[in-house]
N, C-alpha and C positions, 0 to 999 in steps of 0.2 A: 433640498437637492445638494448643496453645500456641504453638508451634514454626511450624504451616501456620498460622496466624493470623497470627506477626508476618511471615511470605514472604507473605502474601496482602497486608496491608497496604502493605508495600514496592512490592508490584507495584501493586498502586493507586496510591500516591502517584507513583511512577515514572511512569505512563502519564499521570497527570492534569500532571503535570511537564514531561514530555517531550512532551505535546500545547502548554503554555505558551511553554515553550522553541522550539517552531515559529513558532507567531504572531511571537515576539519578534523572530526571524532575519530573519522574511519584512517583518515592517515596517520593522526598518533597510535591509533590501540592496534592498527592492521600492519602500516606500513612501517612503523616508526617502531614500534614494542613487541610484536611479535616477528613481523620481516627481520627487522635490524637490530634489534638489541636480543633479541632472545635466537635468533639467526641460527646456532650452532647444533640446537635441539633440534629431534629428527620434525619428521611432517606432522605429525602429531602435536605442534605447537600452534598450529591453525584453531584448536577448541580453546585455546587461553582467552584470544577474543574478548567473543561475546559471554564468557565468566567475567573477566576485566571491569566491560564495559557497566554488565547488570546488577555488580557491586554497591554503585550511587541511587539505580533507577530505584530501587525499595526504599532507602531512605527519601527522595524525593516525591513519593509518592503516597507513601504512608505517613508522613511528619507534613510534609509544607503544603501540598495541595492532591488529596486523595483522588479529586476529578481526574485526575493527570494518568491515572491508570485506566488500563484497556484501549479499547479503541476509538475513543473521542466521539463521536454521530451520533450513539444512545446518550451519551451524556447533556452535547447539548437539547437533544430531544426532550429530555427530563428539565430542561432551568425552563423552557420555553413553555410546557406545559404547565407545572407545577409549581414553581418560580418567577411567574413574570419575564421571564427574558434575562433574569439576574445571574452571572456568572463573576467570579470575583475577577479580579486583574491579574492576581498572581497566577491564573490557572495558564494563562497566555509564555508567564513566562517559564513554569513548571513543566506543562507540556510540552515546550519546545527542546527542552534541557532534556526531562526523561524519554521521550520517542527520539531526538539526535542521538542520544545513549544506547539507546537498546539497535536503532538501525545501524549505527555509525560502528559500531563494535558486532555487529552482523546478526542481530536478531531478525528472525525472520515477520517482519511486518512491514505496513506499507506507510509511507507518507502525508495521503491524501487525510486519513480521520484524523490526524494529528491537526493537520493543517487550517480541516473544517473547526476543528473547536479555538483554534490561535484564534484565526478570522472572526468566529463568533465572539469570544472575548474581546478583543479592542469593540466592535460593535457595539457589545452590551456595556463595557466600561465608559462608550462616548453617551452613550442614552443614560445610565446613571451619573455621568458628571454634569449634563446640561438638566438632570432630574427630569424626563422624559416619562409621559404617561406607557403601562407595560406595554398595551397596543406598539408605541414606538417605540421602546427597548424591541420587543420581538420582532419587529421589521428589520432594526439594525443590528439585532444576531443575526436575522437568515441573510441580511448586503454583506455581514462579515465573511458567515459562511460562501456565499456565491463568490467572493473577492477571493477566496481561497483556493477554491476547486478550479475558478475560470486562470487565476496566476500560476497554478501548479500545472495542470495541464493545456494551458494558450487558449483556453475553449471557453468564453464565457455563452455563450447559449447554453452549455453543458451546464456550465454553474447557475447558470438563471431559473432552470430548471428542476435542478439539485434542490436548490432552496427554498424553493417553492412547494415543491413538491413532498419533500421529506422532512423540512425546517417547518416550515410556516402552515404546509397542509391546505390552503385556500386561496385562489385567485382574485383578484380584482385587481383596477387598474393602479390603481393610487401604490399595491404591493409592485408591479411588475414596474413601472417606471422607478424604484427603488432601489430595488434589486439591480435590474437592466445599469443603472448608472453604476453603482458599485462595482459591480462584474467586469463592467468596458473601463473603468479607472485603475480595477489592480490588473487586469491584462495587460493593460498600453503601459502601466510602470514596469510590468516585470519583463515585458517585450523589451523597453528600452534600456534596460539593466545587463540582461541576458541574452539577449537575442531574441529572432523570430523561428524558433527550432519547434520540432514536432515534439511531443511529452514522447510517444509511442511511432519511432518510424517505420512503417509498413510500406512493404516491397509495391511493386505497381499488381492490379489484381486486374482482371477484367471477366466476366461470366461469358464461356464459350460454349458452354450445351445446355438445354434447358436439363439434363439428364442430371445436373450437379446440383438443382433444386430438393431432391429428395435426400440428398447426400447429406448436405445440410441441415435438413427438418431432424433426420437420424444424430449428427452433431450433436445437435443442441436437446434430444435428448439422452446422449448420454453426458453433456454437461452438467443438465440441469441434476443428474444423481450423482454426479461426482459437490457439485453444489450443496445439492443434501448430506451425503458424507461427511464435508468439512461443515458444516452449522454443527452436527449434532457430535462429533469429534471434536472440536471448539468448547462445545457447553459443558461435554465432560470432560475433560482437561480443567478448564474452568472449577470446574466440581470437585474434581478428586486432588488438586490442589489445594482448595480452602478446608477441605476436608484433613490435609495430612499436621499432627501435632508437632511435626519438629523438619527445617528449622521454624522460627518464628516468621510472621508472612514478611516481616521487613527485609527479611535476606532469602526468602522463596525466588526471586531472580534471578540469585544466581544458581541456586540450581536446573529453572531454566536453561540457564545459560551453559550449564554443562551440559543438558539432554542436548541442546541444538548443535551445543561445537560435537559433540559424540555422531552425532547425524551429519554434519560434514565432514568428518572423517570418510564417507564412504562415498560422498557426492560434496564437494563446498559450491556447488552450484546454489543449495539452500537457502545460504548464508544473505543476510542484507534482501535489497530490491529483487535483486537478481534478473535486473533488466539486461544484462550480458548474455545471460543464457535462453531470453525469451529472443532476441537480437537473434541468435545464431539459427534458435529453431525456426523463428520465420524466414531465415535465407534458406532453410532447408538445407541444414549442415549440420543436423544432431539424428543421431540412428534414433529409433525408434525404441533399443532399449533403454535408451538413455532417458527418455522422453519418460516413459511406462515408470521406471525406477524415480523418477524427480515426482510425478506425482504423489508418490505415499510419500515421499520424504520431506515432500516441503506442504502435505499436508498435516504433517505428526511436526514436522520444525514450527509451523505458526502455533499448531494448539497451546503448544508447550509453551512457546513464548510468550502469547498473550495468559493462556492460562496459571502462569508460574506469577505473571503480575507485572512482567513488560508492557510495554508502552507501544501502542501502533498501532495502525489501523488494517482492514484486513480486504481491501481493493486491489493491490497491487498485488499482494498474494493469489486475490481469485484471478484476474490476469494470468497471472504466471501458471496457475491450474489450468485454465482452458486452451492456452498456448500450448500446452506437455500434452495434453489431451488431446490436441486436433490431430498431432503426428499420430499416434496409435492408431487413432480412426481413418485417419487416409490410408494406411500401411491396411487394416482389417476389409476396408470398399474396395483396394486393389485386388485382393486376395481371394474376394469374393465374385469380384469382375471376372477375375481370372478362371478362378472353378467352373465359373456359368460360362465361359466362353462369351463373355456380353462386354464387347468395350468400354471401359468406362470414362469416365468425360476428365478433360483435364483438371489437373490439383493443382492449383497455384499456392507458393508460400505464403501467401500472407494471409490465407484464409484457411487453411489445413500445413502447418508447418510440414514442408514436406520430406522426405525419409525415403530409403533406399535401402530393401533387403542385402544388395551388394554392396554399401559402404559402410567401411569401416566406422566405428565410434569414435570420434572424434573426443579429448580429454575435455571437462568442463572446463568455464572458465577459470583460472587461478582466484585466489584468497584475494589478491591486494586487487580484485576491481569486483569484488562480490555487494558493495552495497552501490557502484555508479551507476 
């Protein structure tokens, strides 16, 4: 127990670290280099960016620790089956450098698979230093993992679950009081670090007609296709990048990195987390074209991203997909309410961002807060 205490902490401190280490990135290469020093050039100096940034990410990822590319969850998947649990130490600090890289300079990925694989590393590096049987190496990657998910977003149930689930694949008890410790140790550090704030603040919701149940079922399927879209657009992006003979894969990032600033040119909502622009849709303060347009964009900015050979994970991006998605669909059951003459039940923001044929578009959020 001792043991998942100090892997919990680790993954706490890492995640509260590795969130720091973003800010950092994004205010020299965002605020500092293109804001302020490059300043004079028209708006079109918002694509230097994430070029900038994806510079380092290939050589860090192709020389020091190749783990360190894509989106971190398959890879620990892979040390844990096929490996023992074994994950080098360096990949903790590789990953953390190439995903701050690619996010912090506004590649379009997410923080969480970065974060699972940091957390799985100190795990697996505390079970290989005390020379632990794999059974306990693989326990203390999926407490790293759970330390990660439950410090990044305040939720250890969430990460207890995670780990269990997708890491380890097998319940018993001896696993869940493991886990369980780990998860509530890097929660309560990164809580007394940072605060007790929400990862994702959502408007107050409450279900007023049973009439909003089918609404819903309809939702979530057309999520689940927009879901399918980004997987199989992911894998060919993926594809047709290892595919192309020039340049060499170690500076393929930055061409990334020019497709995605080329795509913020037209929306920089894209760019980074882009938890700003999920913010405004669930107050229900983004038109519905805007919403429509952010989908293909920030599903053609992650492929590229991850596909070109940046670093991230791709949670935060599905987030931001079904956020952009719930306005259109509210906007389409209105429309259809309307046609039928059938009232239809109320839409709250936080569960269909909600939109307004008569409001104007509202501009996205600006360059210098596209990865907070």
């Amino acid at each position: 127990m001792v043991v998942a205490s100090v892997v919990g902490l680790a993954a706490g401190l890492g995640a509260v670290g590795f969130a720091l280490l973003i800010d950092g990135i994004h205010w020299f290469f965002v605020d500092l280099v293109v804001n302020d020093l490059l300043g004079m050039l028209p708006g079109w100096r918002i694509m230097l960016a994430p070029v900038l940034g994806m510079i380092l990410v290939g050589p860090i990822t192709q020389i020091f620790a190749p783990e360190a590319k894509g989106h971190g969850v398959p890879e620990v998947m892979l040390a844990v089956e096929t490996r023992g649990g074994r994950i080098r130490p360096r990949v903790a600090v590789a990953k953390s450098i190439a995903s701050a890289l690619t996010i912090g300079s506004g590649g379009s990925v997410g923080k969480e698979g970065p974060i699972v694989q940091i957390g799985s590393a100190f795990g697996s590096t505390v079970g290989q230093a005390l020379r632990l049987t794999e059974e306990n190496t693989k326990l203390l990657v999926a407490a790293g993992a759970a330390g990660g998910i439950a410090a990044t977003f305040n939720a250890p149930i969430a990460g207890v679950f995670f780990a269990l689930e997708v890491i380890l694949r097998r319940f018993n008890t001896r696993n869940f009081s493991v886990v369980v410790l780990a998860s509530v140790v890097a929660t309560a550090t990164a809580v007394l670090i940072r605060g007790d704030e929400p990862a994702i603040p959502i408007p107050a919701y409450r279900l007023e007609h049973a009439a909003e149940i089918p609404l819903y079922a309809m939702l979530g399927v057309v999520c689940a296709l927009v879901a399918v879209a980004f997987i199989h657009t992911l894998y060919w992006a993926e594809d047709r990048f290892a595919e192309l003979p020039y340049p060499p894969q170690i500076w393929m990032p930055i061409v990334g990195g020019l497709g995605v600033g080329a795509l913020a040119l037209i929306d920089p909502a894209v760019l980074g987390l882009g938890e700003e622009a999920v913010d405004t849709a669930l107050q229900g303060e983004t038109a519905v074209q805007t919403m429509s347009l952010l989908v293909i964009l920030k599903l053609a900015a992650t492929s590229i991203t991850i596909g070109s050979g940046g670093s991230g994970g791709v949670f935060r991006p599905s987030l931001f997909l079904g956020a952009m998605v719930g306005g259109p669909s509210a906007a389409a059951s209105i429309s259809c309410s309307a046609a039928t003459s059938v009232r239809s039940a109320p839409m709250r923001p936080s569960a269909w961002p909600r939109c307004s044929r008569a409001r104007p578009a509202r501009p996205s959020p600006p360059c210098s807060s596209c990865s907070r």
